[in-house]
N, C-alpha and C positions, 0 to 999 in steps of 0.2 A: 688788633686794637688792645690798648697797654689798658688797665682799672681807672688809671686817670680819666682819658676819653671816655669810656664809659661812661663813668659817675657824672662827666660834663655832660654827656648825652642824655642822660636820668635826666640832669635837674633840666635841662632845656625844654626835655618830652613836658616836663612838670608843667613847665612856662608856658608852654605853646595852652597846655588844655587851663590853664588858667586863666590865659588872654582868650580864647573861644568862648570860654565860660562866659564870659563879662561881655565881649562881643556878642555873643548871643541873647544877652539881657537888654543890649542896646538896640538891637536891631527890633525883638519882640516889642519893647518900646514904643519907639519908633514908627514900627508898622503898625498896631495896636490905638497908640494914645495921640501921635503928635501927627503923627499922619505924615512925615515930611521923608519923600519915597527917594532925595539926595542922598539924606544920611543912610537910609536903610541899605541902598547902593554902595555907598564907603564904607560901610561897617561890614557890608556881605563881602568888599575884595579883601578888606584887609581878613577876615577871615577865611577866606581862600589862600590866599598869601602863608598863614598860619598853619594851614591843613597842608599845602605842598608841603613844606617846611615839613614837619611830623610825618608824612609821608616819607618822604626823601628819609630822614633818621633812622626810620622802623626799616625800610630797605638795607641798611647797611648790618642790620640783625639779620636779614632773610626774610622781614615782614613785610605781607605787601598786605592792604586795606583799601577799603574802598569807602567813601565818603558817600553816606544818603542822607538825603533832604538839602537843605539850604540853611534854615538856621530855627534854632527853639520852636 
C-alpha cells in the first residue's frame, strides 16, 4: 500500500466514525424521545453497514476489532 492509499484510508476511517457518531445520536433519539422503532432499525443497519466498512479497512493494517453494543 503506496502513502496515497493510506492517507485515503485515514480520512475514510475519519468518515466512517463520524457518520456513527451522528448515527448514534439518531438512533439514542429515536429510541429515547420519538419512539418510532422504523428509524431506530434504519439508523442501527446503516450503521452496521459503517462498522463492516471500518472493520474491513482496519483488516488490511492487520487490525481485527470487534464491535460491542448496538448503539449510544
Amino acid at each position: 500500500m503506496n502513502d496515497l492509499q493510506i492517507d485515503e484510508k485515514i480520512a475514510r476511517v475519519a468518515d466512517i466514525l463520524e457518520q456513527v457518531d451522528k448515527l448514534n445520536h439518531m438512533i439514542e433519539f429515536h429510541r429515547d424521545q420519538s419512539g418510532e422503532m422504523s428509524m431506530v432499525r434504519q439508523y442501527e443497519e446503516m450503521r452496521s453497514e459503517f462498522l463492516d466498512e471500518l472493520r474491513e479497512i482496519l483488516s488490511n493494517f492487520n487490525i481485527d476489532i470487534e464491535i460491542k453494543g448496538k448503539a449510544a
